[in-house]
FITI-648455 format. One line per 2 residues: number of its first residue (from 1); their letters; for each residue x, y, z of N, C-alpha, C, O. Coordinates in Angstrom, 3 decimals. Example, Ala and Ser with C-alpha at 12.3 -4.5 7.8 and 13.67 -1.06 7.14 Angstrom:
1) AS) 13.190,-5.690,7.800,12.300,-4.500,7.800,13.200,-3.300,7.800,14.236,-3.319,8.465 ~ 12.850,-2.250,7.080,13.670,-1.060,7.140,12.900,0.030,7.870,13.409,1.138,8.039
***
This chain:
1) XX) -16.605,-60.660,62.328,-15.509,-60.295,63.252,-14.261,-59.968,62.451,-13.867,-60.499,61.413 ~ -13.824,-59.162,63.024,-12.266,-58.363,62.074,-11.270,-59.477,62.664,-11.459,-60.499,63.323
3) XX) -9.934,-58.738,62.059,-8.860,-60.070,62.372,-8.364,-59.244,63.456,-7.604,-59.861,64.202 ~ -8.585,-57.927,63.790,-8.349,-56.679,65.345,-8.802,-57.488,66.012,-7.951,-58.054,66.699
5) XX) -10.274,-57.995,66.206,-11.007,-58.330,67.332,-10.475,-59.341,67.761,-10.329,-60.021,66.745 ~ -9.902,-60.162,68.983,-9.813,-61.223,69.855,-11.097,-61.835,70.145,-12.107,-61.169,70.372
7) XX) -11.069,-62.756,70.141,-12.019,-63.917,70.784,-11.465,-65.215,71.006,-10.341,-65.688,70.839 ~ -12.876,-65.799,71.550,-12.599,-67.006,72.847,-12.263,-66.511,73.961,-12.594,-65.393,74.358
9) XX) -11.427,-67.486,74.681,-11.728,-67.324,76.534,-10.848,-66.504,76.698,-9.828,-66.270,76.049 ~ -11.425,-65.894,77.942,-11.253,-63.977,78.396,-10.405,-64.820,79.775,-10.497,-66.007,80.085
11) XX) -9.883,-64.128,80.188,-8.104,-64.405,81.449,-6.923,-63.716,81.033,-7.089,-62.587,80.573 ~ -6.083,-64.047,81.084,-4.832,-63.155,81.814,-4.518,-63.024,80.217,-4.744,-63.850,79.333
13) XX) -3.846,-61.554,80.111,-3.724,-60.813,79.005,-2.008,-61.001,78.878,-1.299,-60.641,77.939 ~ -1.752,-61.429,79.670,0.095,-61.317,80.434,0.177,-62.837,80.267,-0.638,-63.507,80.902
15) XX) 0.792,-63.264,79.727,1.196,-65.143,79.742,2.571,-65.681,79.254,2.763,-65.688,78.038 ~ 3.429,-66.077,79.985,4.536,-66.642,79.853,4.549,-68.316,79.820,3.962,-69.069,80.596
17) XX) 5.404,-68.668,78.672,5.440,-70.128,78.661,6.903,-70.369,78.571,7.692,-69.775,77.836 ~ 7.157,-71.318,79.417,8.525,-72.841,79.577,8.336,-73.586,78.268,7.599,-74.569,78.187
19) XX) 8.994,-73.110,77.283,8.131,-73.973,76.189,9.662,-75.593,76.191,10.638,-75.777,75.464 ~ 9.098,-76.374,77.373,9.342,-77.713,77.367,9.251,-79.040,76.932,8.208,-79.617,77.239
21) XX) 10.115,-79.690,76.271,9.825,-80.815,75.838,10.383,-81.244,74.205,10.256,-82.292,73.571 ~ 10.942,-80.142,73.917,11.260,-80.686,72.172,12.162,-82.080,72.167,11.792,-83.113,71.608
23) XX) 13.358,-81.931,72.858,14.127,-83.232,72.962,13.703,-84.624,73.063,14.154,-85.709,72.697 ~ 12.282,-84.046,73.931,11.363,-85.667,74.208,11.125,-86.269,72.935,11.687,-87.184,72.334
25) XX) 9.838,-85.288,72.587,9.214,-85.337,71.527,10.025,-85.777,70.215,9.501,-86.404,69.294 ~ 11.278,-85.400,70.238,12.211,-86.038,69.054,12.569,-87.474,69.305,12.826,-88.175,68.326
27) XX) 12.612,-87.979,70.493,13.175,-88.582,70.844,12.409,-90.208,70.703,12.903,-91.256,70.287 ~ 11.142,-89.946,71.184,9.705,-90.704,71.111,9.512,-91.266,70.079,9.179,-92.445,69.952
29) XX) 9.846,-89.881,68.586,9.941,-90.675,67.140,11.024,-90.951,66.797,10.958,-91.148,65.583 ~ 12.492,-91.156,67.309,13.192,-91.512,66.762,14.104,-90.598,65.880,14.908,-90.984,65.032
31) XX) 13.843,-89.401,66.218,14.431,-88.209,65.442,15.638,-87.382,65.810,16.091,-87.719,66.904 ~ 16.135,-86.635,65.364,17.579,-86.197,65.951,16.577,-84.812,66.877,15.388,-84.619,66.624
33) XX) 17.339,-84.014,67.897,16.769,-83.872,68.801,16.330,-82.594,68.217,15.220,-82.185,68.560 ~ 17.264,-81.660,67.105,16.915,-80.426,66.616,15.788,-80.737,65.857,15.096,-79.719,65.832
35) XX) 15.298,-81.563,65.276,14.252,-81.993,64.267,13.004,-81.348,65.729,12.131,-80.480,65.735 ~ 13.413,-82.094,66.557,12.503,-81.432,67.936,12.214,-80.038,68.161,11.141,-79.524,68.478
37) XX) 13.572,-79.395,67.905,13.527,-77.971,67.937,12.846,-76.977,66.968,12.324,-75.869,67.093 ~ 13.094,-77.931,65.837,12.133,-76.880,64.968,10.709,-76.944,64.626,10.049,-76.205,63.895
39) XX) 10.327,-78.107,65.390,8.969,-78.477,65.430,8.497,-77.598,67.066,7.280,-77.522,67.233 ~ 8.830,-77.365,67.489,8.738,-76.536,68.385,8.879,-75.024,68.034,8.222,-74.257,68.736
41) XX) 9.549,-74.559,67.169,9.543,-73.244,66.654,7.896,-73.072,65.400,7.234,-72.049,65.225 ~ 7.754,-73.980,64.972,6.285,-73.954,64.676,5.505,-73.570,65.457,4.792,-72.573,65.349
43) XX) 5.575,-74.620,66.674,4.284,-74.423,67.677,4.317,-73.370,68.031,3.205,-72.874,67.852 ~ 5.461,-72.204,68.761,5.637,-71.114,69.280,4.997,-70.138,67.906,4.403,-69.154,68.345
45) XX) 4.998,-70.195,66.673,4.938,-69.365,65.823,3.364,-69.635,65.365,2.753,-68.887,64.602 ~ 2.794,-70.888,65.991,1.116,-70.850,65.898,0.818,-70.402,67.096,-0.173,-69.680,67.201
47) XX) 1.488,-70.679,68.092,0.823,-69.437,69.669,0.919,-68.440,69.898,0.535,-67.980,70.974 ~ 1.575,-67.603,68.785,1.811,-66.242,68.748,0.456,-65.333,68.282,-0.160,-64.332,68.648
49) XX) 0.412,-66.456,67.136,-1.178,-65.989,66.411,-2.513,-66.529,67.492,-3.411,-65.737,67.777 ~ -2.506,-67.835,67.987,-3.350,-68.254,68.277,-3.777,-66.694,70.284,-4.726,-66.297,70.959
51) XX) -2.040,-66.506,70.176,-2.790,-65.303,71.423,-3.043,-64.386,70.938,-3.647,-63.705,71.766 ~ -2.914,-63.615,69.554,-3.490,-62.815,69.524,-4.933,-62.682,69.000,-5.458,-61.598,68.749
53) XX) -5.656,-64.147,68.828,-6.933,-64.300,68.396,-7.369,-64.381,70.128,-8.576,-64.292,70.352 ~ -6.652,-64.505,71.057,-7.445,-64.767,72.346,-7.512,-63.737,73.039,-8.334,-63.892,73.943
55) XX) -6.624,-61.905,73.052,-6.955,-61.298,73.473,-5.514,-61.175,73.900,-5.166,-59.995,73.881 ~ -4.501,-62.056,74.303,-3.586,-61.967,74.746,-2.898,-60.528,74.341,-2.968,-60.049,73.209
57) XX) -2.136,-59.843,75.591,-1.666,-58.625,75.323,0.439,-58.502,75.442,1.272,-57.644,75.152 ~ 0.469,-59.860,76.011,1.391,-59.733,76.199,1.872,-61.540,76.037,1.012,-62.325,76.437
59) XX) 3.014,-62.075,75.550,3.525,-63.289,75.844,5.092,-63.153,75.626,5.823,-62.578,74.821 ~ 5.246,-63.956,76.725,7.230,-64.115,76.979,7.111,-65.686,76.717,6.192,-66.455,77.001
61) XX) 8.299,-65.909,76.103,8.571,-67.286,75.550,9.983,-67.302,75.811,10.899,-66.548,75.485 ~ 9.910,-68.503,76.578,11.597,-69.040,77.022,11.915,-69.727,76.332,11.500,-70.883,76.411
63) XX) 12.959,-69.273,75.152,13.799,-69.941,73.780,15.000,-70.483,74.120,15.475,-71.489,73.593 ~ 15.526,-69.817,75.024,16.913,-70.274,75.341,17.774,-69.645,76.579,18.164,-68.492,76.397
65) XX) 18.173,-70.375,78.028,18.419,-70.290,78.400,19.704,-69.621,79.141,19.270,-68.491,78.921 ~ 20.490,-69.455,79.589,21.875,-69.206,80.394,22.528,-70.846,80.219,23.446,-71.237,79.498
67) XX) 21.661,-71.593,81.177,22.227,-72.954,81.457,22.360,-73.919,80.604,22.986,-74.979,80.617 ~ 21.284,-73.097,79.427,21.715,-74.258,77.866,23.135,-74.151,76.843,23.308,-74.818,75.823
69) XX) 23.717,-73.522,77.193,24.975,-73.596,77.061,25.945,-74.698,76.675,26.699,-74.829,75.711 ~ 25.618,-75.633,78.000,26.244,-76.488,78.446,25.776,-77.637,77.631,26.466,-78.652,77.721
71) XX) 24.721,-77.676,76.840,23.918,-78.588,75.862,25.502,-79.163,75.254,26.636,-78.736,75.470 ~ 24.912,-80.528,74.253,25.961,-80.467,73.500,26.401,-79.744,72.183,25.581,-79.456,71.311
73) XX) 27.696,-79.473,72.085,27.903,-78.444,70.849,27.085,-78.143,69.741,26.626,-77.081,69.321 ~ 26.980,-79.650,69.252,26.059,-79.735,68.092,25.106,-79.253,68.285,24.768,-78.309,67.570
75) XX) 24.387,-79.647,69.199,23.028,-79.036,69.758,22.823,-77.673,69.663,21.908,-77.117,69.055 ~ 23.610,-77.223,70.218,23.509,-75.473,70.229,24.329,-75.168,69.019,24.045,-74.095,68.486
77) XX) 24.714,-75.450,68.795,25.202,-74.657,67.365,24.089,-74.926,66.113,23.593,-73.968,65.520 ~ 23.852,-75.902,65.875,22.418,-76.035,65.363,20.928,-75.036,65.528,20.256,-74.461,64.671
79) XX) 20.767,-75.144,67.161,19.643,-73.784,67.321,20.039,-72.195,67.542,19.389,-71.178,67.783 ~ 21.406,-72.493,67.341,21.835,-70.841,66.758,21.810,-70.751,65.366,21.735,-69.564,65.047
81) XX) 21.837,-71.406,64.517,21.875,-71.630,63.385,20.530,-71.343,63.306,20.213,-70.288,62.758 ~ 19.216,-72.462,63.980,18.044,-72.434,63.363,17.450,-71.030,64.019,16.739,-70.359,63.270
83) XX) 17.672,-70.569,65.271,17.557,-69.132,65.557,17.486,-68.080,64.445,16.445,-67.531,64.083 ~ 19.237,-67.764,63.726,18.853,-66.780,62.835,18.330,-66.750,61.947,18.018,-65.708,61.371
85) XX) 18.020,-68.126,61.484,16.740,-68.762,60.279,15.853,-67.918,60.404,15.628,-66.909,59.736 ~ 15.223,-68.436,61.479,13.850,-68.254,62.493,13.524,-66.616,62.609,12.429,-66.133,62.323
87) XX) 14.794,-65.774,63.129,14.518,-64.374,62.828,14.399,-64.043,61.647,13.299,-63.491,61.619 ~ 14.907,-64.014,60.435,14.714,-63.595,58.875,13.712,-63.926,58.577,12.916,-63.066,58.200
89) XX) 13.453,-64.843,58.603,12.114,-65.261,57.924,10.917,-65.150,58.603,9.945,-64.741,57.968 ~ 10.772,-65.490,60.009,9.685,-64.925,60.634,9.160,-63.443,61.078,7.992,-63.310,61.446
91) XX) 10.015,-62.385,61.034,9.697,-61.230,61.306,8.837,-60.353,60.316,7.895,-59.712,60.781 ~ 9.098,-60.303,59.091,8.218,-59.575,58.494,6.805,-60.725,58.462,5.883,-60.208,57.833
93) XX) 6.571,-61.660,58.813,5.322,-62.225,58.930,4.520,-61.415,60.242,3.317,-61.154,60.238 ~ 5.534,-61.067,61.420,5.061,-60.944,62.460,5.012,-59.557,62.148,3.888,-59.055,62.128
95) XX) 5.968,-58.846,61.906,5.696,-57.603,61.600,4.186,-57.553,60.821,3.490,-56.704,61.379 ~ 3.649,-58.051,59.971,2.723,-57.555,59.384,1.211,-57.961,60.442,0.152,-57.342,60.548
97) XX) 1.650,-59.167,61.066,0.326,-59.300,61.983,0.606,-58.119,63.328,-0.193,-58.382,64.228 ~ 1.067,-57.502,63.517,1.042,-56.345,64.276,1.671,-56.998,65.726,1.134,-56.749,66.805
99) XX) 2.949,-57.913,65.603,3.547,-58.484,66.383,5.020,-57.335,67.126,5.525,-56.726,66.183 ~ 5.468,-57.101,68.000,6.647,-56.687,68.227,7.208,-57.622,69.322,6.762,-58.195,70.317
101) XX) 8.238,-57.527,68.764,9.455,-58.467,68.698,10.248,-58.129,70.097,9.750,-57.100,70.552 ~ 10.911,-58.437,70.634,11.456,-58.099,72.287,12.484,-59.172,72.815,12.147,-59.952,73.706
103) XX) 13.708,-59.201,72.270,14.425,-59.591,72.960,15.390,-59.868,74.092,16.568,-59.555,73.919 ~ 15.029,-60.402,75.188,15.162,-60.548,76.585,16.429,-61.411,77.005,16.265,-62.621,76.854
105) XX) 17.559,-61.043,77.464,18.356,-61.749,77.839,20.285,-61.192,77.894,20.605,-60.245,77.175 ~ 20.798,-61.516,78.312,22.524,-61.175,78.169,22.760,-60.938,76.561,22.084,-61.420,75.652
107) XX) 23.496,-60.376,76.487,23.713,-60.120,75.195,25.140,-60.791,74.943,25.521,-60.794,73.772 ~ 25.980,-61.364,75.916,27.426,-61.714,76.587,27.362,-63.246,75.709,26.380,-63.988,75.734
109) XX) 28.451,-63.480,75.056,28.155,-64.602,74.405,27.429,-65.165,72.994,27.516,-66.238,72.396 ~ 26.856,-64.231,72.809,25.998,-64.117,71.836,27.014,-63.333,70.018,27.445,-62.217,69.729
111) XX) 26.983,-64.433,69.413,27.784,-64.102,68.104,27.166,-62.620,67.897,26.291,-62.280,68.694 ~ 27.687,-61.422,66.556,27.386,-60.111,66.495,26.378,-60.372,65.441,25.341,-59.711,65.510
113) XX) 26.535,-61.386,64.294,25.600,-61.794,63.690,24.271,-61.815,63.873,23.303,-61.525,63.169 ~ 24.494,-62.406,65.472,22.694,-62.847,65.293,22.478,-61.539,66.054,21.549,-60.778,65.783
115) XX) 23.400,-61.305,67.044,22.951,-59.913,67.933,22.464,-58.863,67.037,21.510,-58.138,67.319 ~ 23.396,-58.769,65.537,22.457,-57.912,64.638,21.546,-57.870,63.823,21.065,-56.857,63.316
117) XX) 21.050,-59.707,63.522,19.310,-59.524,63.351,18.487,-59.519,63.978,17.323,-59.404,63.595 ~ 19.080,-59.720,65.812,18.330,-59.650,67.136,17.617,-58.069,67.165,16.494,-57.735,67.543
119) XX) 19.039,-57.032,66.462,18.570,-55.986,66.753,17.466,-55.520,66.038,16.520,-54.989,66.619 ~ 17.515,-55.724,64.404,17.042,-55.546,63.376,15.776,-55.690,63.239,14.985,-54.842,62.826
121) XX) 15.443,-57.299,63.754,14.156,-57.467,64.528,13.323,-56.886,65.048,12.125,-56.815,64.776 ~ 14.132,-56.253,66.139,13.840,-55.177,66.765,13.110,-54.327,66.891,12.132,-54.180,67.624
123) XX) 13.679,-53.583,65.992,13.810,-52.352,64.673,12.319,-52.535,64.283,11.254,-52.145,64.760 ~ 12.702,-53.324,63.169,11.037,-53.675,62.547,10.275,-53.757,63.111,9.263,-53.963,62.441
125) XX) 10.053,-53.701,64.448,8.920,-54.748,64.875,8.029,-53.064,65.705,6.825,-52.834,65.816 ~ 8.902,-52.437,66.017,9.321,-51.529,66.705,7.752,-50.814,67.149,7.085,-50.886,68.181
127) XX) 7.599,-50.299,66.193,5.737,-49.442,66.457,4.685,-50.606,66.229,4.233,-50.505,65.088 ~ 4.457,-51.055,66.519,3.557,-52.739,66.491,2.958,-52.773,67.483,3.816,-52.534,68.333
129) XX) 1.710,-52.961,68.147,0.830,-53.249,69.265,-0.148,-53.912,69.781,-0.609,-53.830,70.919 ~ -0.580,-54.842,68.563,-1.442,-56.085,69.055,-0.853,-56.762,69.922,-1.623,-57.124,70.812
131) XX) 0.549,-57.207,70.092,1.120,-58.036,70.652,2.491,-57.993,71.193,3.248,-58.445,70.335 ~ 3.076,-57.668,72.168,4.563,-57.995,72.494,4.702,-59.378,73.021,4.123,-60.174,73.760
133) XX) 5.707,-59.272,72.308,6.205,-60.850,72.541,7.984,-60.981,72.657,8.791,-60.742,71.759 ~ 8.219,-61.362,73.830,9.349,-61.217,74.231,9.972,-62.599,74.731,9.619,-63.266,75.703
135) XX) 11.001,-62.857,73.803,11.809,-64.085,73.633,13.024,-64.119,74.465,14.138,-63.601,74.397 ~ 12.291,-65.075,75.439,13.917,-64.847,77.015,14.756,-65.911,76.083,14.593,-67.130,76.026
137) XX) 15.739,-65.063,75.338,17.205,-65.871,74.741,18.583,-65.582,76.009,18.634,-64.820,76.975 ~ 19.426,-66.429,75.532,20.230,-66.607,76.579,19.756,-66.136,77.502,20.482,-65.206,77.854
139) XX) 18.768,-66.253,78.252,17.794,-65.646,79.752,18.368,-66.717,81.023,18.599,-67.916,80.863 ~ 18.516,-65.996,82.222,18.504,-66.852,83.381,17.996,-65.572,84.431,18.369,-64.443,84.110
141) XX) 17.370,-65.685,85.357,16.647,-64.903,86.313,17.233,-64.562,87.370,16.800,-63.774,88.211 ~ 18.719,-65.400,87.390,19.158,-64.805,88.651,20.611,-63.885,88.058,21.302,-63.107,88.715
143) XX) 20.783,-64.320,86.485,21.716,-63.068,86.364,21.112,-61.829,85.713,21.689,-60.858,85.224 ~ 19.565,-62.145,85.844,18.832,-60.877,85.221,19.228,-60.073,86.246,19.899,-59.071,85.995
145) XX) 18.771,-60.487,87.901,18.689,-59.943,88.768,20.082,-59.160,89.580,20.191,-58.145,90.267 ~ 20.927,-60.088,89.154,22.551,-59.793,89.717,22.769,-58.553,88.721,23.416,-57.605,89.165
147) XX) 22.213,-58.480,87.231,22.721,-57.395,86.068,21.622,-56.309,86.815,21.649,-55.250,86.187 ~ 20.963,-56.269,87.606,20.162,-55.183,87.906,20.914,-54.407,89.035,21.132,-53.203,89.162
149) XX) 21.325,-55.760,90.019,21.526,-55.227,91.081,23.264,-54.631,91.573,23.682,-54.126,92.615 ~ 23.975,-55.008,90.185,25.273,-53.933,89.882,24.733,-52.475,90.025,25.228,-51.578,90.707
151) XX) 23.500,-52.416,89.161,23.547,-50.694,89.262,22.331,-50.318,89.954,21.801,-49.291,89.530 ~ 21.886,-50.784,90.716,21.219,-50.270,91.461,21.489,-49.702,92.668,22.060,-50.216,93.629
153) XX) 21.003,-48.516,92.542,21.523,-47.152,93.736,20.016,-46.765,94.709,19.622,-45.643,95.029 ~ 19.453,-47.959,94.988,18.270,-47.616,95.978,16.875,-46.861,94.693,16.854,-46.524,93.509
155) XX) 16.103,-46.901,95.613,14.873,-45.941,95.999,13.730,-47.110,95.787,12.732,-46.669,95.218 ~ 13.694,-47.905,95.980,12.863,-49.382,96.400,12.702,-50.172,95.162,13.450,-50.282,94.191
157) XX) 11.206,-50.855,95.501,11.652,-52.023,94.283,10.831,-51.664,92.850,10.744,-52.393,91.861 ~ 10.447,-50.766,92.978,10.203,-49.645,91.439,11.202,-49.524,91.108,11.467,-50.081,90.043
159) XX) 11.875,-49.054,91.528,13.242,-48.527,90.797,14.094,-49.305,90.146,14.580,-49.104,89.033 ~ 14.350,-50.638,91.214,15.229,-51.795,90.827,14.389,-52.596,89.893,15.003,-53.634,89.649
161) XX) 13.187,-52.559,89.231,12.790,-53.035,88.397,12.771,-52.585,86.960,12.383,-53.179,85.954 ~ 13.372,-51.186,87.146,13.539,-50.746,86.097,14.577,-51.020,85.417,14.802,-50.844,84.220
163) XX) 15.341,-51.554,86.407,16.955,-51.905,85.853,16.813,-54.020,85.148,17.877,-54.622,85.007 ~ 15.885,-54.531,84.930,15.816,-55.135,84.287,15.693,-55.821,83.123,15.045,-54.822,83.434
165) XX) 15.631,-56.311,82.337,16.235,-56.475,80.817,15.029,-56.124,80.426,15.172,-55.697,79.281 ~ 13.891,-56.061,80.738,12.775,-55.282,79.976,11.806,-54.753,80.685,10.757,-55.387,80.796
167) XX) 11.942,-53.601,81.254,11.622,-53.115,82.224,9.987,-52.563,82.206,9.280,-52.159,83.130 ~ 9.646,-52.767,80.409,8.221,-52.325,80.088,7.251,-53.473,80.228,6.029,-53.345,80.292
169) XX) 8.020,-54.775,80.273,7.005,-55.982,80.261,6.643,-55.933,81.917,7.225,-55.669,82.969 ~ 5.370,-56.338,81.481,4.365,-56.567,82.493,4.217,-58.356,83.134,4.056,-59.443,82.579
171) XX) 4.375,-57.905,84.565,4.459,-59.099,85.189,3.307,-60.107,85.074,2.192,-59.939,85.567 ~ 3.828,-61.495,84.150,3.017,-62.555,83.649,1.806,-62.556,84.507,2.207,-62.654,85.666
173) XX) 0.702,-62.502,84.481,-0.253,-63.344,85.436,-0.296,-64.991,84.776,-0.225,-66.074,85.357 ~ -0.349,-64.866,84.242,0.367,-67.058,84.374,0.860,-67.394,83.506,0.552,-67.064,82.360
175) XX) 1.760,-68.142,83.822,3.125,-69.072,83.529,2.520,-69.947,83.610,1.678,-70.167,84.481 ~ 2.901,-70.812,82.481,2.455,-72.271,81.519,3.960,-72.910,81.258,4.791,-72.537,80.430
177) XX) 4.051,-73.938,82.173,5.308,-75.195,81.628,4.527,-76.317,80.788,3.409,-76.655,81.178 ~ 4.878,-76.683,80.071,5.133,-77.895,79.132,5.691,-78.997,79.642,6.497,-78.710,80.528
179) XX) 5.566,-80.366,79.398,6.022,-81.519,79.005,6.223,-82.049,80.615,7.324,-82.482,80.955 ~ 4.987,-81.983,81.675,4.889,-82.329,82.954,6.088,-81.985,84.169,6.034,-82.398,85.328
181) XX) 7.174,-81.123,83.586,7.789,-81.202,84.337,7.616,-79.688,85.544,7.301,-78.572,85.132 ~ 7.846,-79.943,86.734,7.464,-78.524,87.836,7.919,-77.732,88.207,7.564,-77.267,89.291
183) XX) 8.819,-77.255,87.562,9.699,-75.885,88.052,9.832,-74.955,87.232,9.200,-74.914,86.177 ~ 10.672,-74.078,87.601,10.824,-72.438,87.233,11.923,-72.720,86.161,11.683,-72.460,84.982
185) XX) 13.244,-73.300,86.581,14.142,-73.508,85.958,14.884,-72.247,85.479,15.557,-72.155,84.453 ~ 14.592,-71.072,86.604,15.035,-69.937,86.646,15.027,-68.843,85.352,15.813,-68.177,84.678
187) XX) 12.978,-69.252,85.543,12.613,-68.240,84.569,12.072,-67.066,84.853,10.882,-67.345,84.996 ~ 12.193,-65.949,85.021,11.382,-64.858,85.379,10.935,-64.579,86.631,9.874,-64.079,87.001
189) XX) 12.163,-65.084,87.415,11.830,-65.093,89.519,11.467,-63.887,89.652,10.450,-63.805,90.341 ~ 12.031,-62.479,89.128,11.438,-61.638,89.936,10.006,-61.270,89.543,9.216,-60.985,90.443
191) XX) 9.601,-61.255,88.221,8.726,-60.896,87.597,7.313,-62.084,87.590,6.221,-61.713,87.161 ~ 7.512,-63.423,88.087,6.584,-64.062,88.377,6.631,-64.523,90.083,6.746,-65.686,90.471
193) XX) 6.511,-63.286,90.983,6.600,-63.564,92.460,5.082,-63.827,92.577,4.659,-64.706,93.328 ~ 4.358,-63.140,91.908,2.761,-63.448,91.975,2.192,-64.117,90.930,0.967,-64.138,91.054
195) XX) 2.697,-64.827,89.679,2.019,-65.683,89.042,1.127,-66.833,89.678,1.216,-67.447,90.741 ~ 0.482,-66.872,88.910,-0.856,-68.103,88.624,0.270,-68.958,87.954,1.133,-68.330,87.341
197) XX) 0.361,-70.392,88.008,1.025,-71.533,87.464,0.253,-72.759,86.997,-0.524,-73.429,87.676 ~ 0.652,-72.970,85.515,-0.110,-73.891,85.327,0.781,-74.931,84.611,1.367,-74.556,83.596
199) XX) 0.932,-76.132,85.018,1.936,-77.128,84.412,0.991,-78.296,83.416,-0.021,-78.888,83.792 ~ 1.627,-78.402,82.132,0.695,-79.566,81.541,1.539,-80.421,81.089,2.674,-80.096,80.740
201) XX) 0.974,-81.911,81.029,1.681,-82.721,80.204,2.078,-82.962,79.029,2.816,-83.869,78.645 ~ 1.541,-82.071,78.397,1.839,-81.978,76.915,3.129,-81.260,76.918,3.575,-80.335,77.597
203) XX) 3.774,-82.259,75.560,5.332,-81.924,75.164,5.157,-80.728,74.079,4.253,-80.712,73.245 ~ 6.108,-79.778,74.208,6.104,-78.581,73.881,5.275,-78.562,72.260,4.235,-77.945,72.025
205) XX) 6.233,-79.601,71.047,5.977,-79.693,69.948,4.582,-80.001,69.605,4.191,-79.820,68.452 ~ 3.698,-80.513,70.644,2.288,-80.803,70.573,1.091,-79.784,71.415,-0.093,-79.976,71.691
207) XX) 1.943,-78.740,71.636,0.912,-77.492,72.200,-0.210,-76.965,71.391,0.296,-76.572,70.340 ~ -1.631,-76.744,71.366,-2.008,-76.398,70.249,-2.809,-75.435,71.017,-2.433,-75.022,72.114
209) XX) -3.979,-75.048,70.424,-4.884,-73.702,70.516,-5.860,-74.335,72.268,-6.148,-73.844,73.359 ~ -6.041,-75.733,71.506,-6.966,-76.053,72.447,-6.575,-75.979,74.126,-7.298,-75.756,75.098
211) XX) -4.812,-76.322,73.999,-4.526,-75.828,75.354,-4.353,-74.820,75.941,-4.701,-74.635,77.108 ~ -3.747,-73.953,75.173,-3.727,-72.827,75.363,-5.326,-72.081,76.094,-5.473,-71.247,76.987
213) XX) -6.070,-72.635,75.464,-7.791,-72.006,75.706,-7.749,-72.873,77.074,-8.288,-72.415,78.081 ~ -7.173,-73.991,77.095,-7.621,-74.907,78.781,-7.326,-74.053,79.875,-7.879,-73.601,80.878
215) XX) -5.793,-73.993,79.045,-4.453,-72.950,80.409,-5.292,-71.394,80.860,-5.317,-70.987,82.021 ~ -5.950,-70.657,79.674,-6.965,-69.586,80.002,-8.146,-69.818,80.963,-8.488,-69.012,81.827
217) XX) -8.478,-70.492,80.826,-9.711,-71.136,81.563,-9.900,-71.410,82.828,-10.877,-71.166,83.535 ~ -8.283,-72.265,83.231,-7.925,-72.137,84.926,-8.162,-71.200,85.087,-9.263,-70.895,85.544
219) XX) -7.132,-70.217,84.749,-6.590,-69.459,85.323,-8.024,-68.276,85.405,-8.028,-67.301,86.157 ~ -8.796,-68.523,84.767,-9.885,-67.510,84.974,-10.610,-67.834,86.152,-11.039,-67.041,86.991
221) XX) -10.740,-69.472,86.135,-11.507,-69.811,87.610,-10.624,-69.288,88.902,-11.184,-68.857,89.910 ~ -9.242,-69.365,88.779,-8.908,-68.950,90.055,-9.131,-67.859,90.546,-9.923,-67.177,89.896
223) XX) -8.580,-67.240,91.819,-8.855,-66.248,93.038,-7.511,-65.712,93.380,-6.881,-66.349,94.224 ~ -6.772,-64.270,92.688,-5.855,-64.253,92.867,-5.851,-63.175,94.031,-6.560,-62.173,94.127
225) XX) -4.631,-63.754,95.100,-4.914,-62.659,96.271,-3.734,-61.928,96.692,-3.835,-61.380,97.790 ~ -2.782,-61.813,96.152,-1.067,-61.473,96.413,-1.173,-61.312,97.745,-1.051,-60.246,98.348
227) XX) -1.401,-62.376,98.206,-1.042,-62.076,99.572,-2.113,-61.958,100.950,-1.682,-62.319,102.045 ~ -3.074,-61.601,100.861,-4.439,-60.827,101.049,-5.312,-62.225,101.602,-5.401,-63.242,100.913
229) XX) -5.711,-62.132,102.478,-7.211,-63.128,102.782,-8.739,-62.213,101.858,-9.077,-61.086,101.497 ~ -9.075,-63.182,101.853,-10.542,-62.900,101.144,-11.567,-62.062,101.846,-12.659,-61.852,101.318
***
């Protein structure tokens, strides 16, 4: 088998994850909470590979919020810090596994620094097609939707979807939260109106292949009907 070919379990090619729980997980050992965070930027950087050994065609990863803001200083100034780490050094890795890069979110707030290895990223990543992978940074779903619906001048909801921060990504067929907890937390409302949902107890920093293959597996047994009786 080539390193092109995907294998293991066949399901949704489209997969978004809540990647929840680093703070716990730091917390459990006794660790400062970013020690959490960057053990969590591992895991995200083995599920990148581990979807594109599964076939996966598409994954959105929620890095950072609107409402995380409000974290404490240290806190966020730290995972802006470990952020532009995280871009330099991880992109030409991803670049070479045939990763493109997609950054999702306000750009409002955001130092020019990182906005310009956000872009750069970008850039590189640019003609790449095993995999898009699109990182909801400063992301919140209802000012995705409010930034759409400034300029939107009609002609239904094609149209107004185009006016969204990434108007080429394809709507998740399932969304995966982390670390037991059950909500959206205002990730991707318009774009997961028809997701499959799958919540696990596992804390983000301890995600591995094997769940990932579980989370495929539901979601293959289910019966998706948008709406529709059988």
């Amino acid at each position: 088998m080539t390193a092109s070919e995907p294998s293991g379990v066949a399901g949704a090619t489209s997969v978004a994850i809540i990647m929840d729980g680093n703070g716990r997980w730091a917390t459990e050992r006794g660790l400062p909470v970013l020690e959490g965070h960057r053990r969590g930027a591992k895991t995200m950087k083995q599920t990148v590979k581990d979807a594109v050994a599964l076939g996966i065609r598409e994954l959105t990863v929620y890095a950072f919020s609107t409402e995380n803001w409000s974290r404490p200083s240290d806190e966020v100034a730290g995972l802006m810090e470990m952020f532009a780490e995280l871009i330099v050094s991880e992109t030409p890795e991803l670049d070479d596994e045939g990763v493109r890069m997609r950054f999702v979110g306000s750009r409002r707030g955001v130092s020019d620094s990182l906005l310009k290895q956000m872009d750069w990223a970008e850039a590189e990543t640019a003609a790449n097609t095993r995999l898009a992978l699109f990182v909801a940074f400063n992301y919140g779903g209802r000012a995705e939707i409010l930034d759409a619906a400034e300029r939107y001048e009609g002609g239904g909801e094609e149209a107004f979807a185009k006016l969204l921060y990434a108007p080429e990504m394809s709507d998740p067929e399932l969304v995966i939260r982390t670390s037991g907890e059950k909500r959206l937390s205002n990730f991707l409302l318009w774009q997961s109106a028809y997701s499959e949902f799958l919540f696990s107890d596992v804390l983000w920093p301890d995600f591995d292949r094997a769940e990932l293959e579980a989370a495929l597996r539901e979601y293959a047994s289910r019966q998706r009907r948008f709406g529709a009786r059988e």
